[in-house]
mmCIF file of the C-alpha atoms, coordinates in Angstrom:
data_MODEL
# 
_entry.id   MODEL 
# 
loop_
_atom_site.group_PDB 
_atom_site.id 
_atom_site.type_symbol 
_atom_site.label_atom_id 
_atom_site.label_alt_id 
_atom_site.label_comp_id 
_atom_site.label_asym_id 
_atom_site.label_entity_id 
_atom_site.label_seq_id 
_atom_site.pdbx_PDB_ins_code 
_atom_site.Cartn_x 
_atom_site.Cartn_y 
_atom_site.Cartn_z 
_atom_site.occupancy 
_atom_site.B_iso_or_equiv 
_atom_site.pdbx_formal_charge 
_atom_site.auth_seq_id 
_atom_site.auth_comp_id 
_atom_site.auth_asym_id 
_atom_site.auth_atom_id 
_atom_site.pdbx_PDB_model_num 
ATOM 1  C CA . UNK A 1 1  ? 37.974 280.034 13.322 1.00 0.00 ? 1  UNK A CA 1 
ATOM 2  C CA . UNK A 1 2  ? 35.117 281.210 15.280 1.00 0.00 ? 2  UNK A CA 1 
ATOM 3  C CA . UNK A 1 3  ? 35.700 280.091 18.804 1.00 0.00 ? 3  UNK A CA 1 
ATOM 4  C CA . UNK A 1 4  ? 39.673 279.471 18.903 1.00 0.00 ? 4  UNK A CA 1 
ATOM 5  C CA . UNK A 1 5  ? 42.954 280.855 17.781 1.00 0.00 ? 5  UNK A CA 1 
ATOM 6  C CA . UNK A 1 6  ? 46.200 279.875 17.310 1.00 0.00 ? 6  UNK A CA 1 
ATOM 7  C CA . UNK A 1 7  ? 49.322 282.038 17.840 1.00 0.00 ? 7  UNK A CA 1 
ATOM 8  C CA . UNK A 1 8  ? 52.258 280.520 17.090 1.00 0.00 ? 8  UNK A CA 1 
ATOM 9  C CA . UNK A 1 9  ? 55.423 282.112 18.447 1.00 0.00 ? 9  UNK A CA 1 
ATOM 10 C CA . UNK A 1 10 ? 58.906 281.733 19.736 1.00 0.00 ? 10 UNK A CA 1 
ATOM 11 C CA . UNK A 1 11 ? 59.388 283.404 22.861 1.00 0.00 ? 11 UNK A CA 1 
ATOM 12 C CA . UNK A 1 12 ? 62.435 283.943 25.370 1.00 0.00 ? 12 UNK A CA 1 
ATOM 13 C CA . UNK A 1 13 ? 62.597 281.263 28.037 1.00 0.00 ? 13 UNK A CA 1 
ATOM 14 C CA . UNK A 1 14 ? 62.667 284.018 30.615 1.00 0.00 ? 14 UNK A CA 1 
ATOM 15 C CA . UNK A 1 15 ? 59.134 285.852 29.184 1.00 0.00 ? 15 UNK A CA 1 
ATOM 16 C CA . UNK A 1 16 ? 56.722 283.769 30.998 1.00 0.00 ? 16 UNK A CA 1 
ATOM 17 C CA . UNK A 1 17 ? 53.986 282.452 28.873 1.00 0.00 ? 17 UNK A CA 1 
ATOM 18 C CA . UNK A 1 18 ? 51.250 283.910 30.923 1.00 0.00 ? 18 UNK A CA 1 
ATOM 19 C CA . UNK A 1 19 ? 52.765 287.841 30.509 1.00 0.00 ? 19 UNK A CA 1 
ATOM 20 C CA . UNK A 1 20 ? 52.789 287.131 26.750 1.00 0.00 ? 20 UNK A CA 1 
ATOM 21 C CA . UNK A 1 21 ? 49.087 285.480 26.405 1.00 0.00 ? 21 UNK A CA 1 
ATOM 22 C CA . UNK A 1 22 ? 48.012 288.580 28.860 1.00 0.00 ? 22 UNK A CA 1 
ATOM 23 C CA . UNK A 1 23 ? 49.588 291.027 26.477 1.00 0.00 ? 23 UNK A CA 1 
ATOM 24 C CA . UNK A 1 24 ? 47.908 290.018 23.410 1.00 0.00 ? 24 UNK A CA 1 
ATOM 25 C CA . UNK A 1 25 ? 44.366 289.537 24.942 1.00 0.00 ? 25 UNK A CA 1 
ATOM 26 C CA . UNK A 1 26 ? 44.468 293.115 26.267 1.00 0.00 ? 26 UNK A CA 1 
ATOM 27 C CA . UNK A 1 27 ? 45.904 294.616 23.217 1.00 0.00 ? 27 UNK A CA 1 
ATOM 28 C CA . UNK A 1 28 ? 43.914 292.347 20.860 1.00 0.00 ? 28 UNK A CA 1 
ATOM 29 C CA . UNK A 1 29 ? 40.366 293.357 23.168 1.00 0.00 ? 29 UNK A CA 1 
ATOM 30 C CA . UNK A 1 30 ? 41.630 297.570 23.085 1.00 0.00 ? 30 UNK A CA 1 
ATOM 31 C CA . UNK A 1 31 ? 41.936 297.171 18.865 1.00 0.00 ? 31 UNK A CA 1 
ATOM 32 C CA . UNK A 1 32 ? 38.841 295.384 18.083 1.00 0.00 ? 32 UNK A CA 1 
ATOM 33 C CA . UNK A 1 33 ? 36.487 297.731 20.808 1.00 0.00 ? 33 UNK A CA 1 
ATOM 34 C CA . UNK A 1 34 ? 38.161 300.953 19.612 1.00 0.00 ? 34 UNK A CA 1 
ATOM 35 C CA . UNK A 1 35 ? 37.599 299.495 15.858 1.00 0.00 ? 35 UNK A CA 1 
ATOM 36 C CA . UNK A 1 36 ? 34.096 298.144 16.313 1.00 0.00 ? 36 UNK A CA 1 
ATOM 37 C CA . UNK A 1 37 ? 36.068 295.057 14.314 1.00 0.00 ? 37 UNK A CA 1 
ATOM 38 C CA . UNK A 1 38 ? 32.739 292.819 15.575 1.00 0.00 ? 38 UNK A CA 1 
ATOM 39 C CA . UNK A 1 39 ? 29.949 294.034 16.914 1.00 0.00 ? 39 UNK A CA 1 
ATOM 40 C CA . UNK A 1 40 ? 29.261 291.416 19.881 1.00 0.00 ? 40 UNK A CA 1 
ATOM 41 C CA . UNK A 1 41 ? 33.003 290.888 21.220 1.00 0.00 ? 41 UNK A CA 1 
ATOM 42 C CA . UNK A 1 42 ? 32.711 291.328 25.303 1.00 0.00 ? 42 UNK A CA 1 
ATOM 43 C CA . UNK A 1 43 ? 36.336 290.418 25.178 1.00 0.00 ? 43 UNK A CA 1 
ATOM 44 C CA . UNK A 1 44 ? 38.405 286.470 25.390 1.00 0.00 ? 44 UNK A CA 1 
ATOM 45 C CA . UNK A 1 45 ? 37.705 284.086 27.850 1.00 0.00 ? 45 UNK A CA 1 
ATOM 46 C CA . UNK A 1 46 ? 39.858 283.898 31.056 1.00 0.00 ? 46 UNK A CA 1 
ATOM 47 C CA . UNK A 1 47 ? 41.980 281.179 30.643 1.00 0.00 ? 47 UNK A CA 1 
ATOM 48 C CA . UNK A 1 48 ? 44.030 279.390 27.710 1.00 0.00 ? 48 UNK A CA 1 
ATOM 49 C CA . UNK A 1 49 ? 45.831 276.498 26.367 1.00 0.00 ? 49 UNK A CA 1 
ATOM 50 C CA . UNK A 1 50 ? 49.349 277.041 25.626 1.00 0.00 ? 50 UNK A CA 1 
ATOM 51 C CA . UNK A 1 51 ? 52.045 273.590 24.318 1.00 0.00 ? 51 UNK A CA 1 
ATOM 52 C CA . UNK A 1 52 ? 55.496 273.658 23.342 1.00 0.00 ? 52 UNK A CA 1 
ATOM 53 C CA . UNK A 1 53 ? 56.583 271.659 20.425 1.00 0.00 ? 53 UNK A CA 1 
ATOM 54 C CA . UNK A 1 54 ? 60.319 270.984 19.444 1.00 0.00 ? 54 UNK A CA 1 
ATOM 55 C CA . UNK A 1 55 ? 61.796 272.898 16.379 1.00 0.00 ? 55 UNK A CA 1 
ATOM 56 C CA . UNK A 1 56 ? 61.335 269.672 14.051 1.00 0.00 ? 56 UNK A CA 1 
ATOM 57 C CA . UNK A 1 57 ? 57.783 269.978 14.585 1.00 0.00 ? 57 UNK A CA 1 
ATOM 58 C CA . UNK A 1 58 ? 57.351 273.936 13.339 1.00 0.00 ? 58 UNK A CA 1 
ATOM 59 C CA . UNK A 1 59 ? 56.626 272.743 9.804  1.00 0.00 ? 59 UNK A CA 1 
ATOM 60 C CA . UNK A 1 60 ? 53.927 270.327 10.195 1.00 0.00 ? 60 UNK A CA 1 
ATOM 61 C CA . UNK A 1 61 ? 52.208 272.727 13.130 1.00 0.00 ? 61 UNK A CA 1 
ATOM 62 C CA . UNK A 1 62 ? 52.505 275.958 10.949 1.00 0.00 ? 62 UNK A CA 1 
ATOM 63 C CA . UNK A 1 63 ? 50.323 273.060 8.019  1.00 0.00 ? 63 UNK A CA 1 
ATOM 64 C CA . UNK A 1 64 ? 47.909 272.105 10.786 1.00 0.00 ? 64 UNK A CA 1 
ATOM 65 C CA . UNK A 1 65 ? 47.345 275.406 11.264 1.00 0.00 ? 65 UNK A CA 1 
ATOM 66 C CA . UNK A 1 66 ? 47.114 276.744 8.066  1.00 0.00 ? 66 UNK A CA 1 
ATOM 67 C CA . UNK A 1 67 ? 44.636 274.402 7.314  1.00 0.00 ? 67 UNK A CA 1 
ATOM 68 C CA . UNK A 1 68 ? 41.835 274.811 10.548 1.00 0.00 ? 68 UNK A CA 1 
ATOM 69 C CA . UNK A 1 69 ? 39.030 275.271 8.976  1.00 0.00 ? 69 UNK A CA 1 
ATOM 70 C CA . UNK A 1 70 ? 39.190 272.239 6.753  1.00 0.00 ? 70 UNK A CA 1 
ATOM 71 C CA . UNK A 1 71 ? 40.486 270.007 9.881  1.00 0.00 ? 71 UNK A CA 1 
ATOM 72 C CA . UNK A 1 72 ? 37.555 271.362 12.314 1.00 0.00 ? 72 UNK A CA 1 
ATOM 73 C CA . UNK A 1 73 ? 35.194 270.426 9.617  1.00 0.00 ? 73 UNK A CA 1 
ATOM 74 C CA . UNK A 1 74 ? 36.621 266.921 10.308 1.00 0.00 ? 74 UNK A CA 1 
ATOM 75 C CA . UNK A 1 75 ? 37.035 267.053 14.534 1.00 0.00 ? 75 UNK A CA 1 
ATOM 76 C CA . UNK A 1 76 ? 35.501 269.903 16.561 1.00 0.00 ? 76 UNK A CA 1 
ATOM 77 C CA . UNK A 1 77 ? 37.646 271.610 18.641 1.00 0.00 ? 77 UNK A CA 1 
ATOM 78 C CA . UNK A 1 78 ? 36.782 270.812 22.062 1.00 0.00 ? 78 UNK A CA 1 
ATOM 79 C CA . UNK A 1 79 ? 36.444 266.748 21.244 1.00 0.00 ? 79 UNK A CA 1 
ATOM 80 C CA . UNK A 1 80 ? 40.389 267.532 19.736 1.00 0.00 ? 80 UNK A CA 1 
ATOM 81 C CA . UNK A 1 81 ? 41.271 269.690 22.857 1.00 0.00 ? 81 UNK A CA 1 
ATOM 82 C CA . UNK A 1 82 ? 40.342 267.250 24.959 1.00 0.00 ? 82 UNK A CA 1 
ATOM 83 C CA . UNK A 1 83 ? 42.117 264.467 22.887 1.00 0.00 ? 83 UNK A CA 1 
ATOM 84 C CA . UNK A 1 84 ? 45.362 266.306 23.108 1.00 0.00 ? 84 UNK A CA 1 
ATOM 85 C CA . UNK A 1 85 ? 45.160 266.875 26.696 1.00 0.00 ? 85 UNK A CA 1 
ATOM 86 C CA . UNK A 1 86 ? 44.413 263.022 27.269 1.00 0.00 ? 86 UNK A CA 1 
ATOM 87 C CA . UNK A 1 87 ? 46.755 262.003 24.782 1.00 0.00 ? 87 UNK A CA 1 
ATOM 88 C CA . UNK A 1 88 ? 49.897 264.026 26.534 1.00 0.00 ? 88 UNK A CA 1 
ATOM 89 C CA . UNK A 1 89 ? 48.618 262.866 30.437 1.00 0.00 ? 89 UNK A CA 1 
ATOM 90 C CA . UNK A 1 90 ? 47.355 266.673 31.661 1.00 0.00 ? 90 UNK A CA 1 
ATOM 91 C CA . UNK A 1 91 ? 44.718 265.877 34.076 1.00 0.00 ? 91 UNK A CA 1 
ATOM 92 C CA . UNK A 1 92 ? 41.594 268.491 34.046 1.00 0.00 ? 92 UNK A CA 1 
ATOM 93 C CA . UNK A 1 93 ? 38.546 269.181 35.451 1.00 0.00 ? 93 UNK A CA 1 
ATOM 94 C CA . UNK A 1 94 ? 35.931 269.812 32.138 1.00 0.00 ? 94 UNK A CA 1 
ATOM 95 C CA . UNK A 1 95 ? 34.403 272.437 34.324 1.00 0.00 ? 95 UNK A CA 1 
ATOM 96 C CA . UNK A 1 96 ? 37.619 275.064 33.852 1.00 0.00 ? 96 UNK A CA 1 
ATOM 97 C CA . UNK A 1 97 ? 37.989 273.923 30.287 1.00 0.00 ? 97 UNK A CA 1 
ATOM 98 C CA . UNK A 1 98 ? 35.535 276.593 28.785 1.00 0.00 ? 98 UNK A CA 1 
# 
């Protein structure tokens, strides 16, 4: 996708989820500078969206994300962000979201 990615992982409870997403955007941004990977990348946005699922979910998530680009085609992005934030009661302020 062109604006979003997904990671999904399995991390230690005791690794906060902020050192890990801090991690991969400054290793990610050092790769694709040194590499010229794309020619306008000024590096990720500040902030991120990060949910937990329970292990009887990992099958269908790894499918939903397997299949973005079809399923954005359908829903953009932010209308689906926002629809999963509603959906699980996170209050936000639209002004932080991006």
């Amino acid at each position: 996708m062109e604006d979003h990615i997904h990671i999904f992982t399995h991390i230690h409870p005791a690794i906060p989820v902020s050192s890990l997403i801090k991690n991969i955007k400054l290793a990610s941004s050092d790769m694709i500078k040194r590499n010229r990977l794309f020619d306008h990348f000024e590096g990720w946005q500040k902030g991120y969206g990060a949910f937990s699922v329970n292990y009887s979910s990992k099958n269908n998530l790894i499918e939903y994300i397997k299949n973005q680009q079809e399923h954005h085609q359908k829903i953009n992005f932010i209308t689906e962000y926002k629809r999963v934030l509603e959906e699980n009661g996170i209050e936000f302020d639209e002004k932080y979201l991006f």
